[in-house]
PyMOL Python script that loads the backbone (N, CA, C, O; Angstrom):
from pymol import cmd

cmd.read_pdbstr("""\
ATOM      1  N   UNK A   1      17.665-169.006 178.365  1.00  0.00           N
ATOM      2  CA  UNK A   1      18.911-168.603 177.763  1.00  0.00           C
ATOM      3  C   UNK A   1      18.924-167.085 177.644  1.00  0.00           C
ATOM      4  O   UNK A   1      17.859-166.596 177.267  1.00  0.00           O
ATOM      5  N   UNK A   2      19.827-166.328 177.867  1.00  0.00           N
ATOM      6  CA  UNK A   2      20.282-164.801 178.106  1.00  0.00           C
ATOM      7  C   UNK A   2      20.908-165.002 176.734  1.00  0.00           C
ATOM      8  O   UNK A   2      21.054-166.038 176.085  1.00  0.00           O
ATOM      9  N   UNK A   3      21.284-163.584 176.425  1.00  0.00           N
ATOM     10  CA  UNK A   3      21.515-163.407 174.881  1.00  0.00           C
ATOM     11  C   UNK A   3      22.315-162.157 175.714  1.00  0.00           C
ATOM     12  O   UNK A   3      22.037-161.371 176.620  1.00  0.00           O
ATOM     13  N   UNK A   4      23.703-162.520 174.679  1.00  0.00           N
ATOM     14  CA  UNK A   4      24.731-161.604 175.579  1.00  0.00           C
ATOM     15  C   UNK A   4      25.534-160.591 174.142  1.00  0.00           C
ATOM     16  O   UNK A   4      26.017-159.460 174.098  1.00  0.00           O
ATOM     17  N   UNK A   5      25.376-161.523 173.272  1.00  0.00           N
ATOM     18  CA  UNK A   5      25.683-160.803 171.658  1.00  0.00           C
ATOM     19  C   UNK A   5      24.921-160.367 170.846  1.00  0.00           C
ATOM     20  O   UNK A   5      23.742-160.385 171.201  1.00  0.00           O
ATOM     21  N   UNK A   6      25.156-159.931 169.772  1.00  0.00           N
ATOM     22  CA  UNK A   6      24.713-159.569 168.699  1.00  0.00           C
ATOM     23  C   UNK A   6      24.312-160.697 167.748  1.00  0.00           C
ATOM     24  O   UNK A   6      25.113-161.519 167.304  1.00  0.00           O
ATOM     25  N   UNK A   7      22.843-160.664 167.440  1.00  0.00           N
ATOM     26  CA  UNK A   7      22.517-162.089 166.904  1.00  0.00           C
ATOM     27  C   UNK A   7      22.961-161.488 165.234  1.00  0.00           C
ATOM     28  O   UNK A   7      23.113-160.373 164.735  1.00  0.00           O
ATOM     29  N   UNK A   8      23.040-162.665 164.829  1.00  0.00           N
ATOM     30  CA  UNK A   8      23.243-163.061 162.983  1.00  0.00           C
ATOM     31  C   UNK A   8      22.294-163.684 161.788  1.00  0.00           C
ATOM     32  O   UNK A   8      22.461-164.510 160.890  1.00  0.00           O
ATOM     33  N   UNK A   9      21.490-163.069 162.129  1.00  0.00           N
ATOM     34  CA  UNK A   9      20.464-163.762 160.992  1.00  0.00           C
ATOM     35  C   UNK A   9      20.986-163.937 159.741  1.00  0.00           C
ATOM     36  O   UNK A   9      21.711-163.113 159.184  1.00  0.00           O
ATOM     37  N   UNK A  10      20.487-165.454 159.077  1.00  0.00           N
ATOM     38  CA  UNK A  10      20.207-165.960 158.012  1.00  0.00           C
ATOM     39  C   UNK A  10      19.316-166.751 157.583  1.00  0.00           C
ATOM     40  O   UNK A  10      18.738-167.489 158.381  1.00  0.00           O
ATOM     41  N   UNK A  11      18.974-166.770 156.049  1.00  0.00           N
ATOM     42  CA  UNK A  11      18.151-167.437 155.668  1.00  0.00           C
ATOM     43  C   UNK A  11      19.080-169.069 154.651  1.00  0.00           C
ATOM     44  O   UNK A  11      20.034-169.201 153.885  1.00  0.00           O
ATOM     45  N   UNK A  12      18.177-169.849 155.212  1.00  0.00           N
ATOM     46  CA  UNK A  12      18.515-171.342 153.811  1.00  0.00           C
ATOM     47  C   UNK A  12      19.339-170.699 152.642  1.00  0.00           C
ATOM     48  O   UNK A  12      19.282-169.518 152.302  1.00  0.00           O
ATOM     49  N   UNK A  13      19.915-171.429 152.229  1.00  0.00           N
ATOM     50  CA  UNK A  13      20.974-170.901 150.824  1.00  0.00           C
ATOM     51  C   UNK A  13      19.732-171.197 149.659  1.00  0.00           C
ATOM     52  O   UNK A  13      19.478-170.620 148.602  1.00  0.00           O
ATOM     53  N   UNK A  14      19.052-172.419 150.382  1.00  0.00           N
ATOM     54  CA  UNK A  14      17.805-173.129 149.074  1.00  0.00           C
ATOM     55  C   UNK A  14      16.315-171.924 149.350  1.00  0.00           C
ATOM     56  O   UNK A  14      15.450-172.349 148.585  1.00  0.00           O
ATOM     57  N   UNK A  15      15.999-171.230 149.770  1.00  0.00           N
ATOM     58  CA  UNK A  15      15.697-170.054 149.903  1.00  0.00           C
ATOM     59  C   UNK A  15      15.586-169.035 148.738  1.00  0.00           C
ATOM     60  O   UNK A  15      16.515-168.264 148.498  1.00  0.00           O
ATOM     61  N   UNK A  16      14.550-169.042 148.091  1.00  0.00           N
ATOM     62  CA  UNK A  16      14.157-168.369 146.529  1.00  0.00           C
ATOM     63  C   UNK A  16      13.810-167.132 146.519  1.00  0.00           C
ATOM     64  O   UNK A  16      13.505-166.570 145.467  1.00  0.00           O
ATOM     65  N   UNK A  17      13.805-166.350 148.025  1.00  0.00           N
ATOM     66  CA  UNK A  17      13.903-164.568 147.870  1.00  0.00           C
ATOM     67  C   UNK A  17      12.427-164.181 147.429  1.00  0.00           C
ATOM     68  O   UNK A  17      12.044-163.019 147.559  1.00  0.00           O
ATOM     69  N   UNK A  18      11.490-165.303 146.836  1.00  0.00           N
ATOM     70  CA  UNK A  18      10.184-164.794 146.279  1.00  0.00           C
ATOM     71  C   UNK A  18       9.278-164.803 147.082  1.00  0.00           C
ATOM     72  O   UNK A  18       8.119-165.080 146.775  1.00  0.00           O
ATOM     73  N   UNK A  19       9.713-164.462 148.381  1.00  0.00           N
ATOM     74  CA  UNK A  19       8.330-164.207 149.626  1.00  0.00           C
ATOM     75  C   UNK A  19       7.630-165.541 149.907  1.00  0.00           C
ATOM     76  O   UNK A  19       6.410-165.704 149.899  1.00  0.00           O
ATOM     77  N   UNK A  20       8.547-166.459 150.151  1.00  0.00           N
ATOM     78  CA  UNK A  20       7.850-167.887 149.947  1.00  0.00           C
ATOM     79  C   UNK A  20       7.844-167.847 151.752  1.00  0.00           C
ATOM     80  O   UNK A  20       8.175-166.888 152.450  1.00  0.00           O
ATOM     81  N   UNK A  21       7.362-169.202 152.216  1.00  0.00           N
ATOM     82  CA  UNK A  21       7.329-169.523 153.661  1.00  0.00           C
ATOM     83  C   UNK A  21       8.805-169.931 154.191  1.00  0.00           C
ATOM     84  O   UNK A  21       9.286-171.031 153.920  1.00  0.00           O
ATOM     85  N   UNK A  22       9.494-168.954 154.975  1.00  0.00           N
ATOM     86  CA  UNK A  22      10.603-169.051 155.333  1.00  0.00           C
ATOM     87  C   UNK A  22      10.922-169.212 156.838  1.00  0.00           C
ATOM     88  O   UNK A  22      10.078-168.893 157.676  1.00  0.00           O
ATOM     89  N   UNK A  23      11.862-169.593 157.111  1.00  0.00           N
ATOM     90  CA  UNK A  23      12.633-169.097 158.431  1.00  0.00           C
ATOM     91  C   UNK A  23      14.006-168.724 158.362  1.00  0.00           C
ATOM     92  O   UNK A  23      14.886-169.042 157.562  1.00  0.00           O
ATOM     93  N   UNK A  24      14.012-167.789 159.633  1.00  0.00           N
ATOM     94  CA  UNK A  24      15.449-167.473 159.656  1.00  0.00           C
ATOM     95  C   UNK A  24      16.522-167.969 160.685  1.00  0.00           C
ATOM     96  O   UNK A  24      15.928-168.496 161.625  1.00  0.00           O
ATOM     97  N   UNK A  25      17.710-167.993 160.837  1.00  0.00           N
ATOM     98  CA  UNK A  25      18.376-168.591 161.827  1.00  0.00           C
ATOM     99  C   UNK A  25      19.174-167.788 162.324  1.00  0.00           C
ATOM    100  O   UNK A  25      19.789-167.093 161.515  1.00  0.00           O
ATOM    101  N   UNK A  26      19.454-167.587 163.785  1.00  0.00           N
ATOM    102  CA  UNK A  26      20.784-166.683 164.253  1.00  0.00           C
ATOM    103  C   UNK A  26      21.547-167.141 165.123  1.00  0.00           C
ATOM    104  O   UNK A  26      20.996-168.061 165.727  1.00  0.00           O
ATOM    105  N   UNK A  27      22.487-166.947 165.447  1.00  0.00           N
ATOM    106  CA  UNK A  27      23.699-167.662 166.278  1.00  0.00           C
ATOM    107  C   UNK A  27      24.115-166.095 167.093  1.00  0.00           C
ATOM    108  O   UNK A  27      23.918-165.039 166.492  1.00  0.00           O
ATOM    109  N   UNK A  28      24.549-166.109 168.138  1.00  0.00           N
ATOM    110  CA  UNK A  28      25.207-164.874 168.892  1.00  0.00           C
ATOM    111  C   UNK A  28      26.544-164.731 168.238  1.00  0.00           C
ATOM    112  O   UNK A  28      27.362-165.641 168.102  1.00  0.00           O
ATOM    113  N   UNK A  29      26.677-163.520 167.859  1.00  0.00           N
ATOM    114  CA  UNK A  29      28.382-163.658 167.141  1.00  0.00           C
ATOM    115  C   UNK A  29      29.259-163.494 168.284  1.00  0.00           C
ATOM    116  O   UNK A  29      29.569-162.329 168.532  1.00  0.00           O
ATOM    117  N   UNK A  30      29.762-164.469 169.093  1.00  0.00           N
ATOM    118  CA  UNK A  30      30.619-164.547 170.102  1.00  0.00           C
ATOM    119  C   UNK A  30      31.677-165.515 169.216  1.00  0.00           C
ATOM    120  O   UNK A  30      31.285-166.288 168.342  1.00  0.00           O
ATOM    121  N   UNK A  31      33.322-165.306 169.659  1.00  0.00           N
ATOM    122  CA  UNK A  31      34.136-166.454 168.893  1.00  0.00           C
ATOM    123  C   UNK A  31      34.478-167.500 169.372  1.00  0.00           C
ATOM    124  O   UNK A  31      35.198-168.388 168.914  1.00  0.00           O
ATOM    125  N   UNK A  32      33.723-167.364 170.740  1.00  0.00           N
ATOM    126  CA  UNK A  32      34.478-168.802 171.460  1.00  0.00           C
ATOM    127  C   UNK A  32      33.574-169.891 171.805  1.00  0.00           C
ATOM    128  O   UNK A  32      34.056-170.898 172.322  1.00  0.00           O
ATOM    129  N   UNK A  33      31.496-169.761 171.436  1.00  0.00           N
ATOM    130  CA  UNK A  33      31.077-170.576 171.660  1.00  0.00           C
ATOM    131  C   UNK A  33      29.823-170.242 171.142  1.00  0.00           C
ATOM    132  O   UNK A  33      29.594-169.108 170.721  1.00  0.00           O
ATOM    133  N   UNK A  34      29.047-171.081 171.138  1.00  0.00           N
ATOM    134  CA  UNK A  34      27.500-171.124 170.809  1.00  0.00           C
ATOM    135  C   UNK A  34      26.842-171.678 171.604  1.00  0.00           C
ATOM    136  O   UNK A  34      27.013-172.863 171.892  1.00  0.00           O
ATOM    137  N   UNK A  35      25.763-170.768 172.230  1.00  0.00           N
ATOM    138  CA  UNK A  35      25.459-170.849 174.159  1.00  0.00           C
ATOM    139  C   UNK A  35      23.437-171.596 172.840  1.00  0.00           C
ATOM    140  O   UNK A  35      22.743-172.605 172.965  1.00  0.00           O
ATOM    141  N   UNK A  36      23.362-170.550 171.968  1.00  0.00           N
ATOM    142  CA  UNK A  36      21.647-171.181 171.756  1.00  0.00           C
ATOM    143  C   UNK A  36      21.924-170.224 170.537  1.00  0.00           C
ATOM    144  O   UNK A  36      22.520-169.152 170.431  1.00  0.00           O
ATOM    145  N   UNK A  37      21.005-171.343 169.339  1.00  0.00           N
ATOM    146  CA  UNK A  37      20.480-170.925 167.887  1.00  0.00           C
ATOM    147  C   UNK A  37      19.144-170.694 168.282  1.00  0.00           C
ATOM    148  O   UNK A  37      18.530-171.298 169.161  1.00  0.00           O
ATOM    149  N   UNK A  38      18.569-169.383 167.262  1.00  0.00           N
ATOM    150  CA  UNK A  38      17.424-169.110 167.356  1.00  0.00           C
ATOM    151  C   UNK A  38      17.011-168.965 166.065  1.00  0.00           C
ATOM    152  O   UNK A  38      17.644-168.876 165.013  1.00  0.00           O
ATOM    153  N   UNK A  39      15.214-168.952 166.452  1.00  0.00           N
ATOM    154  CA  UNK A  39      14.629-169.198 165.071  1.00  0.00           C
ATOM    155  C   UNK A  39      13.543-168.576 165.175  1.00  0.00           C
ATOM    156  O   UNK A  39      12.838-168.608 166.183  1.00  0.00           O
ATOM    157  N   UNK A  40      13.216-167.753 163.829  1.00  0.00           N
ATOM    158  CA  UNK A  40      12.037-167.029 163.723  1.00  0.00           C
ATOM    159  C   UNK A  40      11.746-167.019 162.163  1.00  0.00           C
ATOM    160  O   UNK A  40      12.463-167.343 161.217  1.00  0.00           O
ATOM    161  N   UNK A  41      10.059-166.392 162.236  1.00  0.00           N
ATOM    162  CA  UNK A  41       9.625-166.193 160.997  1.00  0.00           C
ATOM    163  C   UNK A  41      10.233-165.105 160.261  1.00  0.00           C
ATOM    164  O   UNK A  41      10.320-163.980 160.753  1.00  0.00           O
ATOM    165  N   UNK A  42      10.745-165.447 158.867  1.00  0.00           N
ATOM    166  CA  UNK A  42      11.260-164.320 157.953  1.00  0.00           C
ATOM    167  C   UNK A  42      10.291-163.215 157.913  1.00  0.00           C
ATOM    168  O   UNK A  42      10.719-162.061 157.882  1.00  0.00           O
ATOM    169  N   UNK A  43       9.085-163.443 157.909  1.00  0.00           N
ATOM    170  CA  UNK A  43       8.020-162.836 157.302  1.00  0.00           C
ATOM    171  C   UNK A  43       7.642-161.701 158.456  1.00  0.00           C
ATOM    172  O   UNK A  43       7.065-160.619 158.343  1.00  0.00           O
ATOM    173  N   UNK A  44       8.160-162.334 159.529  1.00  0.00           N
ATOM    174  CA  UNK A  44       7.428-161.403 161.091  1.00  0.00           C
ATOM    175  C   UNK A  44       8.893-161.726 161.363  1.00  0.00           C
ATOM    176  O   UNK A  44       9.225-162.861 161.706  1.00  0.00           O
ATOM    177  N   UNK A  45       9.898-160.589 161.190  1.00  0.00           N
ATOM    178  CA  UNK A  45      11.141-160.564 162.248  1.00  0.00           C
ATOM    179  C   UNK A  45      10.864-159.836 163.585  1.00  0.00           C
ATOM    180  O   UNK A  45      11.307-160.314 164.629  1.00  0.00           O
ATOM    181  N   UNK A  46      10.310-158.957 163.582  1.00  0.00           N
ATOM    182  CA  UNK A  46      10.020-158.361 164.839  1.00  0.00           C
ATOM    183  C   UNK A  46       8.806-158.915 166.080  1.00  0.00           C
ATOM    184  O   UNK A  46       8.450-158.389 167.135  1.00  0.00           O
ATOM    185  N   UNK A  47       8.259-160.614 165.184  1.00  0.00           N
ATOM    186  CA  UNK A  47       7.998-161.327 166.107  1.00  0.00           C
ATOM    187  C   UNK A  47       8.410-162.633 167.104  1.00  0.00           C
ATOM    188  O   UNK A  47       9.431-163.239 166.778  1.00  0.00           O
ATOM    189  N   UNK A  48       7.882-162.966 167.963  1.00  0.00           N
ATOM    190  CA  UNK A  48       8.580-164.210 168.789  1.00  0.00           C
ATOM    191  C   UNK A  48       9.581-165.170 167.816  1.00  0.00           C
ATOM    192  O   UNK A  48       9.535-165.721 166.717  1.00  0.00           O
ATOM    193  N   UNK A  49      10.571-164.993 169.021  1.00  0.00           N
ATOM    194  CA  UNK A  49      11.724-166.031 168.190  1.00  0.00           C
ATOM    195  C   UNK A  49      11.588-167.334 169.326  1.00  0.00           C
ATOM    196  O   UNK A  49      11.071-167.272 170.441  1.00  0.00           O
ATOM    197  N   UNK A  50      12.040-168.180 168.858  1.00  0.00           N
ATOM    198  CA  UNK A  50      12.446-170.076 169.561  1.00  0.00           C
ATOM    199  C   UNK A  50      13.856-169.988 169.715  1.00  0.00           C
ATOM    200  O   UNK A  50      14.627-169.695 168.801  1.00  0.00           O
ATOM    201  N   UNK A  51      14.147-170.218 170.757  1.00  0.00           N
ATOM    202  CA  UNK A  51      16.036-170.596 170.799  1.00  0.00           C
ATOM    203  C   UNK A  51      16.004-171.696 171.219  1.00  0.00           C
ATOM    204  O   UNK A  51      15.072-171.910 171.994  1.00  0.00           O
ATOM    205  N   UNK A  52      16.875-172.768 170.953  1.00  0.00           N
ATOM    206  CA  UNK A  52      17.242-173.953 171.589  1.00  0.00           C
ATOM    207  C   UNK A  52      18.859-173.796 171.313  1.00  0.00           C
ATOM    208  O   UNK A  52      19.512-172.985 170.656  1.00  0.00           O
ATOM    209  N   UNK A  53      19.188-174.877 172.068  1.00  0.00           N
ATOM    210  CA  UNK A  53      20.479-175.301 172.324  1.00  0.00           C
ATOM    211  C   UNK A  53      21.149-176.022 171.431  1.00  0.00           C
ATOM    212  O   UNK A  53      20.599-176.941 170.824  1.00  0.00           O
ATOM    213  N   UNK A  54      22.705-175.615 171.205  1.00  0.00           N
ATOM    214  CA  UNK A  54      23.000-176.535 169.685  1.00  0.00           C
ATOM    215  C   UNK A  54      22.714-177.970 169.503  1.00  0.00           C
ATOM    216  O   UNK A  54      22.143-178.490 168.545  1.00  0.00           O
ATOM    217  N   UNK A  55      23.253-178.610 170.691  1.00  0.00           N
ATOM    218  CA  UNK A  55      22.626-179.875 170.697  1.00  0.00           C
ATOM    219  C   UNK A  55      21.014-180.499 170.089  1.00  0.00           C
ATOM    220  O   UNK A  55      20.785-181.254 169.144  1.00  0.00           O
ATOM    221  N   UNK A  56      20.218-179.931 170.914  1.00  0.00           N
ATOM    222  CA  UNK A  56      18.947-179.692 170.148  1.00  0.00           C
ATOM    223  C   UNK A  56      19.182-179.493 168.510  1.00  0.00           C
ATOM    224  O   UNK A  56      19.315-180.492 167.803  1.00  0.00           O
ATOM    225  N   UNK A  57      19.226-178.194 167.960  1.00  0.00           N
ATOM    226  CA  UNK A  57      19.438-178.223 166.733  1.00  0.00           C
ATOM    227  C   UNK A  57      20.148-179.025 165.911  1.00  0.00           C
ATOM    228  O   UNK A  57      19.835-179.213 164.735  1.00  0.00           O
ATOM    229  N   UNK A  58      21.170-179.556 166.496  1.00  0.00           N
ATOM    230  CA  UNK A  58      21.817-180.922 165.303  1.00  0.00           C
ATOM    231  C   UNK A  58      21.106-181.381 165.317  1.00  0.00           C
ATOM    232  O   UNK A  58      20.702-181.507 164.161  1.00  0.00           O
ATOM    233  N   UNK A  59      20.085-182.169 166.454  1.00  0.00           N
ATOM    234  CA  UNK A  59      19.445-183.808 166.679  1.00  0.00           C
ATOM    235  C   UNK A  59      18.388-183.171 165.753  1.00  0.00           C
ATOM    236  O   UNK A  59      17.936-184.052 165.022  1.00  0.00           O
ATOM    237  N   UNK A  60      17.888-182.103 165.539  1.00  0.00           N
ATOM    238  CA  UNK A  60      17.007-182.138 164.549  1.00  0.00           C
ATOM    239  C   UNK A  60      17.084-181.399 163.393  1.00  0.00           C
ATOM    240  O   UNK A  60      16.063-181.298 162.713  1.00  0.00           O
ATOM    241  N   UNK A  61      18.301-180.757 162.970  1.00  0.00           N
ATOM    242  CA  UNK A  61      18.348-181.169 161.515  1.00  0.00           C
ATOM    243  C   UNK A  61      19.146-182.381 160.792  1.00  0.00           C
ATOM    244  O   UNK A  61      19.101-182.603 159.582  1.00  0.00           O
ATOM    245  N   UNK A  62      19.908-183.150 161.776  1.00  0.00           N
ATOM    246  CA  UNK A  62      20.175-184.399 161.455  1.00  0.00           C
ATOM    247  C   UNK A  62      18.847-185.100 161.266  1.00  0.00           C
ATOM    248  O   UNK A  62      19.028-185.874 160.327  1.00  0.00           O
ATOM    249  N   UNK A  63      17.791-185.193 161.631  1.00  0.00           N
ATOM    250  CA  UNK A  63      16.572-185.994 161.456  1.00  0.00           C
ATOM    251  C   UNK A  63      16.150-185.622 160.362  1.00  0.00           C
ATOM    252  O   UNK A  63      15.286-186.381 159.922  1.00  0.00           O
ATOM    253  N   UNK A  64      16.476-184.457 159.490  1.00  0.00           N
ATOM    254  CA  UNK A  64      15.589-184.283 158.360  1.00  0.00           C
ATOM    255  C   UNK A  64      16.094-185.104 157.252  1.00  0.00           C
ATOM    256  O   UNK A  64      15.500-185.119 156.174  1.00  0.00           O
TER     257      UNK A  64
END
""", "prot")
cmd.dss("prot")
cmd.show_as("cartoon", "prot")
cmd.util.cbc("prot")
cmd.orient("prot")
């Protein structure tokens, strides 16, 4: 997956700000689609991120 926007990081709303074990999530801010969500450690942003495909990401946060 190519990354053509400007990603959007966020963290969980349930997310306590106290340096706990986090991740973050970003979406490309494009308005007409969502090509891949990505995911990285809060703690290491400037390390390796995971992208998958939205599909992917429903089927597994629907599983939680």
């Amino acid at each position: 997956m190519t990354r053509t926007g400007a990603l959007r990081w966020f963290k969980s709303s349930y997310s306590d700000g106290g340096g706990g074990n986090c991740l973050e999530v970003a979406y490309e801010d494009r308005p007409t689609r969502v090509d891949a969500i990505h995911i990285r450690d809060s703690k290491n942003p400037a390390g390796p991120a995971l992208s998958v495909t939205p599909t992917a990401w429903r089927r597994f946060a629907e599983s939680l």
